[in-house]
PyMOL commands that place a pseudoatom at each C-alpha (Angstrom):
pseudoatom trace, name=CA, resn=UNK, resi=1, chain=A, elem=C, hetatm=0, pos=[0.000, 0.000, 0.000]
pseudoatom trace, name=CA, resn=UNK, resi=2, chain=A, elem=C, hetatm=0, pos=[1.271, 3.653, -0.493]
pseudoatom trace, name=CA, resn=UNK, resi=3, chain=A, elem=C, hetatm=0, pos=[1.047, 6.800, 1.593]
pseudoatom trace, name=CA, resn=UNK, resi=4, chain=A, elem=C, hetatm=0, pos=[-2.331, 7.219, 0.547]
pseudoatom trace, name=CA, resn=UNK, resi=5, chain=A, elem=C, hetatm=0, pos=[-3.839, 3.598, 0.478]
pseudoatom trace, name=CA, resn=UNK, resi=6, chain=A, elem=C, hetatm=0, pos=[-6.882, 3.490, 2.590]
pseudoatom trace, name=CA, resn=UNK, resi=7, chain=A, elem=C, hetatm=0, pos=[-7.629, -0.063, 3.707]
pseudoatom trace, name=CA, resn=UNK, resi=8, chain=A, elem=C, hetatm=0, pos=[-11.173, -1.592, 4.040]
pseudoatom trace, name=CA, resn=UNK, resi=9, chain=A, elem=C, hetatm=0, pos=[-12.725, -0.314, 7.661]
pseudoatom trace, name=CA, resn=UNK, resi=10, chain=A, elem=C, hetatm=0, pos=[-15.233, -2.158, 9.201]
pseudoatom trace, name=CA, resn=UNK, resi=11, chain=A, elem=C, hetatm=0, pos=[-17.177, -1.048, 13.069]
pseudoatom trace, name=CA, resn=UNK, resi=12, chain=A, elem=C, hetatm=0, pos=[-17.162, -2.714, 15.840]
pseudoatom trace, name=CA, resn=UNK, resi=13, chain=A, elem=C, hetatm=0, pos=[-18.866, -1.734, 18.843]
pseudoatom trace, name=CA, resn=UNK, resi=14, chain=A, elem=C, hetatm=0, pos=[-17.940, -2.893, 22.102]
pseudoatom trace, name=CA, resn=UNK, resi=15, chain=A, elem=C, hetatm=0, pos=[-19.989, -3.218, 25.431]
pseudoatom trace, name=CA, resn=UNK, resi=16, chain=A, elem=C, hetatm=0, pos=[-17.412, -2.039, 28.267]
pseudoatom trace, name=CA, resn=UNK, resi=17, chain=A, elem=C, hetatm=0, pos=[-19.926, -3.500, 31.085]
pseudoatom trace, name=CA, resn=UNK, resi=18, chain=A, elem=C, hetatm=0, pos=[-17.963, -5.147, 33.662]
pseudoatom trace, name=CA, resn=UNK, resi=19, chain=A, elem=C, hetatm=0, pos=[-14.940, -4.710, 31.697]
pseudoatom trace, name=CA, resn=UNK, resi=20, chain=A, elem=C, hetatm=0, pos=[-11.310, -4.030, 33.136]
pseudoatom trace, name=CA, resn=UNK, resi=21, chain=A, elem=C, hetatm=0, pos=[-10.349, -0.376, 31.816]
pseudoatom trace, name=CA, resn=UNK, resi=22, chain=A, elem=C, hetatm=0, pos=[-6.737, -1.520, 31.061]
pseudoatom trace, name=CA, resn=UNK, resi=23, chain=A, elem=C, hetatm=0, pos=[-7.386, -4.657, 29.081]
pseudoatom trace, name=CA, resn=UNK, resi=24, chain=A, elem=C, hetatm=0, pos=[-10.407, -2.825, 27.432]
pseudoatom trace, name=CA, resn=UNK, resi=25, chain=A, elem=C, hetatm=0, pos=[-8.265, -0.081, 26.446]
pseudoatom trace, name=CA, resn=UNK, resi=26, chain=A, elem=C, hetatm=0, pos=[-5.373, -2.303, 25.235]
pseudoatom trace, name=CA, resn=UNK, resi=27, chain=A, elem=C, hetatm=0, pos=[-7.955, -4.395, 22.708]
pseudoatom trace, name=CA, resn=UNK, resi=28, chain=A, elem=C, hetatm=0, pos=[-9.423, -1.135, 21.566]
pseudoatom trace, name=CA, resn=UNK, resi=29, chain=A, elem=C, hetatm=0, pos=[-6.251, 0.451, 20.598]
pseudoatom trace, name=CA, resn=UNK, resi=30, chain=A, elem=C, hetatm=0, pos=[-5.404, -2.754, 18.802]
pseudoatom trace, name=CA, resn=UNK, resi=31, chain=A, elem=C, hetatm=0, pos=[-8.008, -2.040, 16.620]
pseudoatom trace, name=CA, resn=UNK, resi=32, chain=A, elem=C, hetatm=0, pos=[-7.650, 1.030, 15.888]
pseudoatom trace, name=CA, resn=UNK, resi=33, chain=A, elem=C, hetatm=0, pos=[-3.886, 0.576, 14.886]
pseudoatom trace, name=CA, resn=UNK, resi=34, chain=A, elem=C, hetatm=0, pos=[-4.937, -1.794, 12.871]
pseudoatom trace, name=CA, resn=UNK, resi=35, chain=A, elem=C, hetatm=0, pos=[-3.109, -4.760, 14.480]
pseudoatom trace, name=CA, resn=UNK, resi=36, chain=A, elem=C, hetatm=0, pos=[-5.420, -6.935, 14.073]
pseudoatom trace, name=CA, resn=UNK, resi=37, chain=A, elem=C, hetatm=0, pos=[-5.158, -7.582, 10.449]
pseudoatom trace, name=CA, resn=UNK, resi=38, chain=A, elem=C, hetatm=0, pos=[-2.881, -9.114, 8.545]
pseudoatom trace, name=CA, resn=UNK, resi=39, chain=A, elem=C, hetatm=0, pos=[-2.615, -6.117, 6.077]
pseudoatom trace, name=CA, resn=UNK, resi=40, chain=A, elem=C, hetatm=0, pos=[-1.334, -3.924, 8.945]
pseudoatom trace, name=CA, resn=UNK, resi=41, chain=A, elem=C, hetatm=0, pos=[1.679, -1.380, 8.114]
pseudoatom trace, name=CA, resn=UNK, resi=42, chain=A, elem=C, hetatm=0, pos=[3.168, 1.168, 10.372]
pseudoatom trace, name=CA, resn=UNK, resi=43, chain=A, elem=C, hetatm=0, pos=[2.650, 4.004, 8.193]
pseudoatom trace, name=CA, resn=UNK, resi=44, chain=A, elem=C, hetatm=0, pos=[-0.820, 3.642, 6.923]
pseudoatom trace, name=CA, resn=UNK, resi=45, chain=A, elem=C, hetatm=0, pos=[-3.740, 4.094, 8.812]
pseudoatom trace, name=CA, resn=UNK, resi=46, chain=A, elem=C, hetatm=0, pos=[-4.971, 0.295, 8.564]
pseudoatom trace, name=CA, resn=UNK, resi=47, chain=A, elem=C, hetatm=0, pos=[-7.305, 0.296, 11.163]
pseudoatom trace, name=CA, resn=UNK, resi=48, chain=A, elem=C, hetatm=0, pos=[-11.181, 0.195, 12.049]
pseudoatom trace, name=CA, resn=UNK, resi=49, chain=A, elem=C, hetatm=0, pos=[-14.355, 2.169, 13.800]
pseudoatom trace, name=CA, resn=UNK, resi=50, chain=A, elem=C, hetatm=0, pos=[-14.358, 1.421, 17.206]
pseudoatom trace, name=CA, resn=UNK, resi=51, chain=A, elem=C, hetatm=0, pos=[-17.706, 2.634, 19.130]
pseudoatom trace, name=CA, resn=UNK, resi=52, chain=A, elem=C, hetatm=0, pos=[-17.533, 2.106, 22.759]
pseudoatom trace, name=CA, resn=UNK, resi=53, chain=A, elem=C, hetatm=0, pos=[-20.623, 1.648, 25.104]
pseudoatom trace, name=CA, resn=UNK, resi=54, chain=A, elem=C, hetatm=0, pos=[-21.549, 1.389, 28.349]
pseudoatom trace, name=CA, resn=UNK, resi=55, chain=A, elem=C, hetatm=0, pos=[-18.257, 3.587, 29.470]
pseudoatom trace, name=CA, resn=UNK, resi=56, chain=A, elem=C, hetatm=0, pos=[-20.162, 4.411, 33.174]
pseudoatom trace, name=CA, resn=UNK, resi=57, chain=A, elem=C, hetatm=0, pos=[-20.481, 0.968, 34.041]
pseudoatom trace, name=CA, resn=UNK, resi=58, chain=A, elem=C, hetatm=0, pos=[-16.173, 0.036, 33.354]
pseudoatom trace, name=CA, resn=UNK, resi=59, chain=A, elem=C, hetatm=0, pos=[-14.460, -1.320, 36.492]
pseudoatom trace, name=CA, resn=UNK, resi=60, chain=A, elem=C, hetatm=0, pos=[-10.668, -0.870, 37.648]
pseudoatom trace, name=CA, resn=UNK, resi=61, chain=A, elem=C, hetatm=0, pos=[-8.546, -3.269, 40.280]
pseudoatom trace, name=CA, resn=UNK, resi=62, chain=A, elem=C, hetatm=0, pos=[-6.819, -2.522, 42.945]
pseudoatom trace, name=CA, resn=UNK, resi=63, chain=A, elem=C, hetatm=0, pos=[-7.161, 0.904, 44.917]
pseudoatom trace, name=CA, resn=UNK, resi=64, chain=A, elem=C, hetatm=0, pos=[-7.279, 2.996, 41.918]
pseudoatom trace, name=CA, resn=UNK, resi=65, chain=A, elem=C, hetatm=0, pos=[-10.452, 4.395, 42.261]
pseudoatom trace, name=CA, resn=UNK, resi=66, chain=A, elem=C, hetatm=0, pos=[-9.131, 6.441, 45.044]
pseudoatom trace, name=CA, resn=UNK, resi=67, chain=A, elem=C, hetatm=0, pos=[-5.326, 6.919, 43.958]
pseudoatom trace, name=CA, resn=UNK, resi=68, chain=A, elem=C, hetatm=0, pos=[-5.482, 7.602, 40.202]
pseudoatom trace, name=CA, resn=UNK, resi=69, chain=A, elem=C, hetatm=0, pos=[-5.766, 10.740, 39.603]
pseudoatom trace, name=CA, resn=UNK, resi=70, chain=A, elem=C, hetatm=0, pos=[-6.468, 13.107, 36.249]
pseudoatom trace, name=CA, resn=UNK, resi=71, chain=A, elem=C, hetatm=0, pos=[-4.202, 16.355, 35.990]
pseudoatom trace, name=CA, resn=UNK, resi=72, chain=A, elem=C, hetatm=0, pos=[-4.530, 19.390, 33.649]
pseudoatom trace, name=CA, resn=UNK, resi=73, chain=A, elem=C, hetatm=0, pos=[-3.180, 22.472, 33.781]
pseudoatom trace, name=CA, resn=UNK, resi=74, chain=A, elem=C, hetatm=0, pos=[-4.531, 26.148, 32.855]
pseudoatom trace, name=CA, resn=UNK, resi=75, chain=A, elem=C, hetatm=0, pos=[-0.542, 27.240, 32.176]
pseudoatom trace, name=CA, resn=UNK, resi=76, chain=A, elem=C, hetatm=0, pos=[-1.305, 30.097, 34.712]
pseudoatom trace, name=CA, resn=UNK, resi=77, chain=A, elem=C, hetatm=0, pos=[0.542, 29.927, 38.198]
pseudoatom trace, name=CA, resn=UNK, resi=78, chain=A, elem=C, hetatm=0, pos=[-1.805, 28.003, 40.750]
pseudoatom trace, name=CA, resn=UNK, resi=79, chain=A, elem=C, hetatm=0, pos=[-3.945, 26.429, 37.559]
pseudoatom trace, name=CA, resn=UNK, resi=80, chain=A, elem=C, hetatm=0, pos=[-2.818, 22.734, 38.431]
pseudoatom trace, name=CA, resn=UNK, resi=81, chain=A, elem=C, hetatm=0, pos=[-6.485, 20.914, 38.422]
pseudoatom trace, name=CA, resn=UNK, resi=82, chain=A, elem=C, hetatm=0, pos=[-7.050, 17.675, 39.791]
pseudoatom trace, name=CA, resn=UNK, resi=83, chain=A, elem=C, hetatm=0, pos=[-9.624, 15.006, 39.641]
pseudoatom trace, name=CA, resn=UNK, resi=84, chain=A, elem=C, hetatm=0, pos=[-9.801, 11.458, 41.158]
pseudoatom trace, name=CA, resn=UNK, resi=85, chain=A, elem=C, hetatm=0, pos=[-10.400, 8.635, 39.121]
pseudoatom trace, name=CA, resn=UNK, resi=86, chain=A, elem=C, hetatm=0, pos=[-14.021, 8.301, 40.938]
pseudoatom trace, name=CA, resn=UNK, resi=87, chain=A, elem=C, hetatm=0, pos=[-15.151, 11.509, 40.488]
pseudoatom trace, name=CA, resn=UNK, resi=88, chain=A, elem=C, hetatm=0, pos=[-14.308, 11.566, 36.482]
pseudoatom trace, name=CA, resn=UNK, resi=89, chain=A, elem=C, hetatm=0, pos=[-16.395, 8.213, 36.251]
pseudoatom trace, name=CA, resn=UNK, resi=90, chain=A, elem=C, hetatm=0, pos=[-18.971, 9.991, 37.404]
pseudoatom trace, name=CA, resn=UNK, resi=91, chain=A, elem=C, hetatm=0, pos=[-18.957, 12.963, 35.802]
pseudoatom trace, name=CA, resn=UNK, resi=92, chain=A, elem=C, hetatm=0, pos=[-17.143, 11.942, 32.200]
pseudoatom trace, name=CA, resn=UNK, resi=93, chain=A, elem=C, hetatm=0, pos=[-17.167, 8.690, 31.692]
pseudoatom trace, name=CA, resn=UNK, resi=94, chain=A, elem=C, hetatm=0, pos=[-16.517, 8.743, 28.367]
pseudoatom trace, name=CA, resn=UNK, resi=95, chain=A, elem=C, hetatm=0, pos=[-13.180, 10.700, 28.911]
pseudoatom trace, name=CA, resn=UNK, resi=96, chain=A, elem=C, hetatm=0, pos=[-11.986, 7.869, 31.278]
pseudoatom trace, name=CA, resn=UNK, resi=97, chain=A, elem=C, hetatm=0, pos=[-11.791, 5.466, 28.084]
pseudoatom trace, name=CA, resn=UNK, resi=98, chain=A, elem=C, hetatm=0, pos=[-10.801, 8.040, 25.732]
pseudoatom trace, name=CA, resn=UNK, resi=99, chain=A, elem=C, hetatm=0, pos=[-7.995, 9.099, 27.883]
pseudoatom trace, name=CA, resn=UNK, resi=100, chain=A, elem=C, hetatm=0, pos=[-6.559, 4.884, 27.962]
pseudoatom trace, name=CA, resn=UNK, resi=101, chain=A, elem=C, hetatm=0, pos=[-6.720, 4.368, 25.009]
pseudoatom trace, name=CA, resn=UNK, resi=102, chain=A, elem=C, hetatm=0, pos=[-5.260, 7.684, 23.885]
pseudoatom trace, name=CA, resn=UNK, resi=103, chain=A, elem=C, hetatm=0, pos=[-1.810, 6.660, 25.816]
pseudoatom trace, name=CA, resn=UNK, resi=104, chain=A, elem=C, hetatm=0, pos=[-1.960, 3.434, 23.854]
pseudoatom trace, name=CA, resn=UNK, resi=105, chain=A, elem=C, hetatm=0, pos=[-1.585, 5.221, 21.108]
pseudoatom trace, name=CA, resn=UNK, resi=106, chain=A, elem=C, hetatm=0, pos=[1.363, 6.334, 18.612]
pseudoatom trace, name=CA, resn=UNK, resi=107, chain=A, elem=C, hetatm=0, pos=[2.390, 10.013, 20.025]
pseudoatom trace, name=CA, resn=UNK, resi=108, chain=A, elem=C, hetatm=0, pos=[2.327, 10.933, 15.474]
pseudoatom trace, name=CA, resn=UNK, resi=109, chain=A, elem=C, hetatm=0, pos=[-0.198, 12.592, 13.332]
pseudoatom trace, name=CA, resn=UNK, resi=110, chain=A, elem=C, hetatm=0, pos=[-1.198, 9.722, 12.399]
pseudoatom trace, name=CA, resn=UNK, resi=111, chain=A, elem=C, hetatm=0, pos=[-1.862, 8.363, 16.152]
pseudoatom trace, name=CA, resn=UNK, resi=112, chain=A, elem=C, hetatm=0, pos=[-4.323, 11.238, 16.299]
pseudoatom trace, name=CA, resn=UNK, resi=113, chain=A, elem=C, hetatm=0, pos=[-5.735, 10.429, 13.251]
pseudoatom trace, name=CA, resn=UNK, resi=114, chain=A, elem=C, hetatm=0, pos=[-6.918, 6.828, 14.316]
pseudoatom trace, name=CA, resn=UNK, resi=115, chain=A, elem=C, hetatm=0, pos=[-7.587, 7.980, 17.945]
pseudoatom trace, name=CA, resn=UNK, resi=116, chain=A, elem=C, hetatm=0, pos=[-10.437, 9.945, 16.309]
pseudoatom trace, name=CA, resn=UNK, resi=117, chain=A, elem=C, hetatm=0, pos=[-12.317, 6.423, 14.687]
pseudoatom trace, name=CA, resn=UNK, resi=118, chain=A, elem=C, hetatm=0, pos=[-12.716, 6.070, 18.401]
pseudoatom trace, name=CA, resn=UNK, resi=119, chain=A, elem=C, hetatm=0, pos=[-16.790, 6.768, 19.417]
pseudoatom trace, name=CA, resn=UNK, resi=120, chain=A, elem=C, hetatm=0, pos=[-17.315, 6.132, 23.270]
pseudoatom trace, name=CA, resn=UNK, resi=121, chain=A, elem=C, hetatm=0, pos=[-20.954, 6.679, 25.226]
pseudoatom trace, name=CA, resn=UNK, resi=122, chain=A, elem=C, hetatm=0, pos=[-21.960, 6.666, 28.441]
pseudoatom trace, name=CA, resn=UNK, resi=123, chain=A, elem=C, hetatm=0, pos=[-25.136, 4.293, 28.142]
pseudoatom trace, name=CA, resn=UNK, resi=124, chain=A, elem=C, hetatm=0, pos=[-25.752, 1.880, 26.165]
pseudoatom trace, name=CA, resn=UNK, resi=125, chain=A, elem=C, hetatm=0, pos=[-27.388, 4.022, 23.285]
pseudoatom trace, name=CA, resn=UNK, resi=126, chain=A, elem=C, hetatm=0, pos=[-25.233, 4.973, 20.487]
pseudoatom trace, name=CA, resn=UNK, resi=127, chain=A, elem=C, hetatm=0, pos=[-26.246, 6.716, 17.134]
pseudoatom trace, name=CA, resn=UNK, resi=128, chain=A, elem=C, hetatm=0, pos=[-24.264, 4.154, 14.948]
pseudoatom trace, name=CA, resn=UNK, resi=129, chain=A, elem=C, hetatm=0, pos=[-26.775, 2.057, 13.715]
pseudoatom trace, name=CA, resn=UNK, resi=130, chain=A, elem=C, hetatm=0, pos=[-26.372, 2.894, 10.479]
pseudoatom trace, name=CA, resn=UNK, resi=131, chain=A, elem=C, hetatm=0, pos=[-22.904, 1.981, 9.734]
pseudoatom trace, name=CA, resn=UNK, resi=132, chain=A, elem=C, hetatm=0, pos=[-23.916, -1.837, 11.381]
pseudoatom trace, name=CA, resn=UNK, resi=133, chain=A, elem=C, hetatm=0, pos=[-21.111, -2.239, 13.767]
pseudoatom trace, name=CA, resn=UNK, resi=134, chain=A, elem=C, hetatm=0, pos=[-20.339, -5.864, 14.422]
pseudoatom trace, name=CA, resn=UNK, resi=135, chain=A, elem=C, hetatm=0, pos=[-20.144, -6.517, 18.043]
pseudoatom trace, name=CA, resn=UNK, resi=136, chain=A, elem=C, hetatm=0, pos=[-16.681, -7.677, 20.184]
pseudoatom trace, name=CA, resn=UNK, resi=137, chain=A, elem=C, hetatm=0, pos=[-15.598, -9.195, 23.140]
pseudoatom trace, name=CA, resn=UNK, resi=138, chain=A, elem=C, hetatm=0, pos=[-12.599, -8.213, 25.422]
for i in range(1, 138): cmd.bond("trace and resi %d" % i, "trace and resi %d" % (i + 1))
show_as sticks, trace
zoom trace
């Protein structure tokens, strides 16, 4: 394939009830690499759609509910922001999973590129339908 081959995409939607966020994470960015197929090359963007749903309702082991914890800064003095892992399940969900699987990820254009065929909701609703996602297991 050259530069500008686009391989064949397919979706997949996954159901992240129960899951571990780790392992979840891990297969997702798989696919979205591209990984998982036997065409796969480094430099093309080989992978698939990957809609997450159900992203409330992940779990995580150990005390990390309580230790993890999200940082941002405002790049003022005194703009350090934090937020445990429990209160961003609760309020973002969906940022929780994107946040994974976006350190999975190649740190390239082209990282960014397939981080965006990632689609993750909070409930189990997504509006999807249309391109018939196949569903996956972890």
């Amino acid at each position: 394939m050259s530069g500008k081959a686009q391989a064949q995409q397919t979706w997949y939607v996954l159901n992240a009830e129960g899951k571990v966020l780790g392992r979840l994470a891990a297969k997702v960015a798989r696919i979205l690499q591209g990984k998982h197929k036997p065409t796969y090359l480094p430099h093309v963007d080989t992978g698939d759609f990957v809609v997450v749903v159900n992203a409330a309702k992940v779990r995580v082991t150990g005390g990390k509910e309580k230790s993890r914890v999200y940082r941002r800064h405002s790049g003022y003095i005194g703009g350090l922001r934090e937020t445990p892992l429990q209160e961003m399940l609760e309020k973002k969900p969906t940022e929780v999973i994107r946040h994974a699987v976006r350190g999975m990820m190649p740190k390239t254009v082209l990282g960014k590129k397939m981080v965006s065929k990632l689609k993750v909701y909070a409930g189990a609703r997504h509006p999807h339908e249309a391109q018939q996602p196949e569903p996956i297991e972890v």
